[in-house]
N, C-alpha and C positions, 0 to 999 in steps of 0.2 A: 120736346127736346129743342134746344136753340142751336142757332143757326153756325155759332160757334162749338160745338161737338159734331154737327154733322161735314165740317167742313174739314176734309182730310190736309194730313199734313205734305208742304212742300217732298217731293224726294232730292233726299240728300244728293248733293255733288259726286261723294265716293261711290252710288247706286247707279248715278247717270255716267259715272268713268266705266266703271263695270260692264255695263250693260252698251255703250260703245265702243269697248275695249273686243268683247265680246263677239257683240256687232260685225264691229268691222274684221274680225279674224275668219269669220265665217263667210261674210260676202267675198272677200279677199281672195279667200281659198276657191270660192265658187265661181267666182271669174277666170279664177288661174287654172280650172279643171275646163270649162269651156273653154276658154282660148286654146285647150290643148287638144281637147278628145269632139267638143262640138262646134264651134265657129271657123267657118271657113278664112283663110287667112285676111282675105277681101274685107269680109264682116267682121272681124277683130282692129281691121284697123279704122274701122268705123266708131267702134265702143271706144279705142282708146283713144282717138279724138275729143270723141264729145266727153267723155269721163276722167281719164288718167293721165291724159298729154300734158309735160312737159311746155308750155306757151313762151316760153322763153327764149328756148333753141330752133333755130333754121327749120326743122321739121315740126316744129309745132305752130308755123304761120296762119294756118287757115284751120286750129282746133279750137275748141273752145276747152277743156279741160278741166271741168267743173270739181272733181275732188281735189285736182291741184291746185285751182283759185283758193278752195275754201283753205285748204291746210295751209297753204302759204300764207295768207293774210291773217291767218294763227298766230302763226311764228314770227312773221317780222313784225304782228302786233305786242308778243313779248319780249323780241329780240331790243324793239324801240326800247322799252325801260330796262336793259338789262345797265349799260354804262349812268345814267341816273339813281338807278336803284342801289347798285354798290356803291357809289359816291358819297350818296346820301346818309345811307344806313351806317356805314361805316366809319362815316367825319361825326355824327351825331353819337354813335357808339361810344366813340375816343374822347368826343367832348363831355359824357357823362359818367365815364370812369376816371374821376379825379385824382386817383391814389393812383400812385406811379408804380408801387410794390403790386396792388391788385392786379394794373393790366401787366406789369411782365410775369407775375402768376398766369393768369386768365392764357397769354401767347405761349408760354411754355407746356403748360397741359394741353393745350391745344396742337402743338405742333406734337410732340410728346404720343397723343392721342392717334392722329393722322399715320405717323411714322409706325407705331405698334400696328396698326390694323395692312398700311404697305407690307412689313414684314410677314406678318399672319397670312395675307392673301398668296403674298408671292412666294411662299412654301408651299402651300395646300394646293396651289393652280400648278408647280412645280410639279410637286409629290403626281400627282392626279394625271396633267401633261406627260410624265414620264412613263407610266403606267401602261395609258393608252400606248404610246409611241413602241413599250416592249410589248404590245399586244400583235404588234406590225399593222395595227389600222391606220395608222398613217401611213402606209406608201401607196401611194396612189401614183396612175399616168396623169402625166401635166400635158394640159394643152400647149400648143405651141406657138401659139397667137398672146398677142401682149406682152412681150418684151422689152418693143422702144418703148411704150407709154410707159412702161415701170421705172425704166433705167434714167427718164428725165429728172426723175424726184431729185432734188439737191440732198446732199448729205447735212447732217446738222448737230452741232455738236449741243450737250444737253446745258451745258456750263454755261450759252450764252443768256439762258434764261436768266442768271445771276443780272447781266449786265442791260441786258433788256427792262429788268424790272423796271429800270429809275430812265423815265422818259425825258428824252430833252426838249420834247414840244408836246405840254400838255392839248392842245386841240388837235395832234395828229395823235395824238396816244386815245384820246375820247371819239374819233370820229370813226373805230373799229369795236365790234366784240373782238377781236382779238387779243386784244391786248390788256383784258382785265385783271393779270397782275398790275401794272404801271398805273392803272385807276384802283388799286387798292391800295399802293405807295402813295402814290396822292391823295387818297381820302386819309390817309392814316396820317399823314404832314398834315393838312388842315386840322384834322380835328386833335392832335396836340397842340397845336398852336393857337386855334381857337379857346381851348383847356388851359393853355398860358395864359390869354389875356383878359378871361375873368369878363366880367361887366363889359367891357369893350367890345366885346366880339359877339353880344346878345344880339344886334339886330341880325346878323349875318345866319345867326344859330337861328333865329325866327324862322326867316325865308327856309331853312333846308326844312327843319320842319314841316311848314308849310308845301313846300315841296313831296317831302315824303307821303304826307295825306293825299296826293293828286294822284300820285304814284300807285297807292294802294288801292284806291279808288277805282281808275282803272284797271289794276292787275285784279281786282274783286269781280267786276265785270264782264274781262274778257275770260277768266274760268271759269267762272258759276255760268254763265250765257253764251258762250262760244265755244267755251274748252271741248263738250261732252261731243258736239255737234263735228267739231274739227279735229277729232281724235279717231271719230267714226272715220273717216274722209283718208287719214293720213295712213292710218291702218291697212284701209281696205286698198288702196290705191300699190301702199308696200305690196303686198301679196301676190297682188293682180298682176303688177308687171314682171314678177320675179321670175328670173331663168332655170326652168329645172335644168336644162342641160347643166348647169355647173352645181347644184344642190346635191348630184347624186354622187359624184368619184369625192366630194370633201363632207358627204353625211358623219362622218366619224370627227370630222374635224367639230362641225356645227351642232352636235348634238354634244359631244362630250364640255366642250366649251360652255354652253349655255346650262347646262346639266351641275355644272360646276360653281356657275355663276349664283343662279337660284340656291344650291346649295348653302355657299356661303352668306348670302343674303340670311337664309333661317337659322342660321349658327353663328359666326363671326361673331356679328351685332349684340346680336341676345346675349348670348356668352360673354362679350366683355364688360356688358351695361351691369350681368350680376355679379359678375368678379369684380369689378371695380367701387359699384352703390350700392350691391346687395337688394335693389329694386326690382319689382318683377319684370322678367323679359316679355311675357308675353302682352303684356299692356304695352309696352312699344313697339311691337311687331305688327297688333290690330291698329293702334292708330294712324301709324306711319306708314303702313300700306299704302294708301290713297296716293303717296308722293314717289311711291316707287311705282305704281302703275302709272301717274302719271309721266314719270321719267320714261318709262316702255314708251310709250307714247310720244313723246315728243323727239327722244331721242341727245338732249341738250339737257347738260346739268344748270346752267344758266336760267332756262325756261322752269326750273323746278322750282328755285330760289323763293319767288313770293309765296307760292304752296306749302313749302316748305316751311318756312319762316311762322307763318299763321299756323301751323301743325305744334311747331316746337312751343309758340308762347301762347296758343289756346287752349291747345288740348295734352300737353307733356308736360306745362308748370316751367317752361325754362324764362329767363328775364329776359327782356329785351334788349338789354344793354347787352349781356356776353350772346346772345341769339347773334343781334348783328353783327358784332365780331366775331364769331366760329364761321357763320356758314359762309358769306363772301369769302372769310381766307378759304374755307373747304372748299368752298365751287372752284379756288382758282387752283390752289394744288394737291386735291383730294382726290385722286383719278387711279383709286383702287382695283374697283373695274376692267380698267386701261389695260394695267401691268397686270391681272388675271388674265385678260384675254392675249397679249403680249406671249408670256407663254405657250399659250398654246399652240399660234398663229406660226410664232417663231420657229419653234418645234417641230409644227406640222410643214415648213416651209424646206424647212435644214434638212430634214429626214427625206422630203419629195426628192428633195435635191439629189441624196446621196450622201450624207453629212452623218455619221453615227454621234449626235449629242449625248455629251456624257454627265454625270451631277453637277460636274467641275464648271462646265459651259453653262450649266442653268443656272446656276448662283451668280454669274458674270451675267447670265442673261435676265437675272431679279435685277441687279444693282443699275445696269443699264437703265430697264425699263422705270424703273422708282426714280429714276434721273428727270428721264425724259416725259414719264405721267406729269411729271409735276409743273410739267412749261407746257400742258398738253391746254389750249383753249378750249375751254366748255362751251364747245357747240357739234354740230352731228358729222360725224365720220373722222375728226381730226385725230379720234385713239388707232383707226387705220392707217393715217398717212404717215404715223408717228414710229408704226411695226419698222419703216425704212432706216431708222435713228439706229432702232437695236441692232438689225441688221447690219448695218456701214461699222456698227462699235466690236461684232464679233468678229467682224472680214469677212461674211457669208454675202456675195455680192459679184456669183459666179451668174451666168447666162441662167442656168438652172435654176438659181437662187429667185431670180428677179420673176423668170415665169410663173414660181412657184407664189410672187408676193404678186404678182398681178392676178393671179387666181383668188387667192385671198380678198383685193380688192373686190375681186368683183361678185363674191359671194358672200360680204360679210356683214351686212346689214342686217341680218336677224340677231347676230352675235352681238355688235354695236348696240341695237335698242336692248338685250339684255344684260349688257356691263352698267347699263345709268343705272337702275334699282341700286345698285352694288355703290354707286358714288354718294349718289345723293340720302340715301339711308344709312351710311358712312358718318353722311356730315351732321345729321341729324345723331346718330349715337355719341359722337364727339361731342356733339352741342349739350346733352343729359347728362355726360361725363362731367363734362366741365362748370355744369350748371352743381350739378353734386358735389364738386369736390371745394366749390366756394359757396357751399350751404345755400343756393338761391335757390332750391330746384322745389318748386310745391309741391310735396307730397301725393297732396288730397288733389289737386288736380290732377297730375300725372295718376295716380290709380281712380279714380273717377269714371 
């Protein structure tokens, strides 16, 4: 027998996501069970020293913090290509769709896309949210601590996202993730204007290219070799520090929420992929997996992006040209997720408060939320600071109100990691849509 049959094959990425994912839920938990019932308080702040601490803040001067080194240098390792990435992809997208008719095709279904699956969620998170709320598991005692931290949040109106889009200083609009709408307005300027000038503008189009290889190269690197490793890390570290005191009077919030979420993830998607191409759903549920655990995981629809991307045009059949243009627009205002968990948050906030929400409020409270999802930055926690928008929009913004969204705050990070599966598998069904409905979508790959 040669040395090539007895030589076992690599394990795949989506086995070592799995199995860290896994991993870290269970070490997680087992920390969080000692810190409560077997480490002396002495001896716990020893472990989260050397393990969990925070290095950054005044009280983490003298930790070492070993699973926060690792998962931070994750994240701001794919945080670095996120304003690159869309630039790139995007101006190269725009330069290779010549036909003026195709791309406002290609943006129209695509927006078209995005907007059906907002309304779909925020009915069903509606429908669901209200449910609970007449169940009365929502009323719970609110703490009475966190107040001012709440009440500093500035109010923000959703519309200024319009005007924010168009930056007037491209290197302060690049020198943030935040602002990756205004770097997708300017990818999508160059790369019509480069599309203008033909022949002219080849060397420029070389370098992005070029550019993009470097790009993938690294984003290849840091997931197949870092991802599995730093996902064990960020996982387990969530778990470990997390507060049961506030997990137990909002279980109803946090379970029905996330209950909701996965939900929709195995229906929405599938269901519209076969009503719209008549393509099997369940061939995009198994392959696309991999990008929604990875979204659990990191927590950032942005971080999902190259995963993503490599998902839709190796193993779905989508082209590379409408790839790059769906999912950069999806990442920036596809925040489906958001305005499902919006809902609930909102819901659960009004009713703590004293609020009887009626259907009438929650349709005020979809249209809010689909406002302000869609200026929401894809990076981790900003679908919570975002609950403050809806709230300011309904007048719910009484003393009661604000403890009941600081509670929120500070319990809602399981619910956060599971809204991303719900974006970024979003943006990938849009992207088979769209791929389908301008005849580019390979069959024989996508069912392969």
């Amino acid at each position: 027998m040669s040395k090539e049959t007895n030589k076992k094959e690599p394990m795949s990425v989506v086995k070592k996501m799995m199995i860290a994912l896994i991993g870290g839920l269970a070490v997680g938990l087992l920390f969080l069970f000692l810190r409560e019932n077997v480490i002396s308080e002495d001896g716990w702040v020893i472990v989260n020293k050397l393990l969990f601490q925070d290095i950054t803040v005044p009280e983490g001067v003298g930790a070492i913090g070993i699973f926060y080194i690792v998962g931070q240098i994750f994240m701001k390792g794919l945080q670095l290509a996120i304003v690159p990435l869309v630039l790139v992809s995007l101006s190269l997208a725009m330069c290779s769709i010549s036909n003026s008719t195709k791309l406002g095709r290609i943006a129209g279904t695509t927006l078209a896309g995005f907007f059906g699956f907002y309304v779909c969620g925020a009915a069903l998170g509606c429908t669901i949210a209200y449910i609970v709320k007449s169940m009365g598991l929502f009323n719970v005692t609110l703490p009475s601590e966190g107040v001012a931290e709440a009440a500093t949040i500035d109010a923000f109106n959703p519309l200024a996202v319009v005007v924010n889009a168009v930056p007037s200083n491209i290197t302060d609009a690049a020198s943030t993730n935040n602002s990756i709408l205004a770097i997708v307005v300017v990818a999508i300027i160059l790369g019509l204007c480069l599309n203008q000038m033909g022949g002219r503008g080849e060397p420029l189009k070389k370098v992005l290219e070029n550019l993009s290889e470097v790009i993938n190269m690294w984003l290849t690197f840091l997931i197949n070799k870092i991802g599995p490793v730093a996902i064990f890390c960020l996982i387990s570290r969530t778990f470990a520090i997390y507060g049961v005191e506030y997990l137990a009077p909002v279980a109803a919030y946090v379970v029905s929420a996330m209950l909701t979420l996965f939900l929709l993830v195995v229906t929405l998607y599938p269901l519209g992929i076969w009503i719209t191409t008549k393509e099997n759903p369940v061939k995009f549920i198994k392959k696309i997996a991999k990008v929604g655990i990875f979204g659990f995981s990191t927590n950032s629809s942005a971080a999902c992006l190259p995963l993503n991307t490599r998902t839709c045009i190796d193993e779905l059949g989508c082209s590379k040209e409408i790839t790059s243009f769906v999912l950069p627009t999806g990442m920036t205002i596809n925040m489906n997720g958001t305005t499902v968990m919006h809902m609930f948050a909102v819901t659960f906030i009004a009713t703590s408060a004293g609020i009887d929400v009626t259907p009438a409020n929650m349709a005020v409270m979809a249209f809010l939320s689909i406002c302000a999802a869609a200026g929401t930055p894809a990076i981790p926690i900003a679908g919570t600071t975002m609950i403050f928008t809806v709230l300011s929009g309904m007048g719910w913004t009484t003393d009661a109100c604000l403890i009941g969204y600081a509670l929120i705050v500070a319990i809602n990070r399981p619910v956060e990691m599971a809204l991303l599966p719900l974006n970024v598998i979003g943006d990938a069904a849009v992207n088979v849509i769209v791929n389908a409905k301008e005849k580019e979508l390979d069959k024989q790959r996508y069912n392969s």
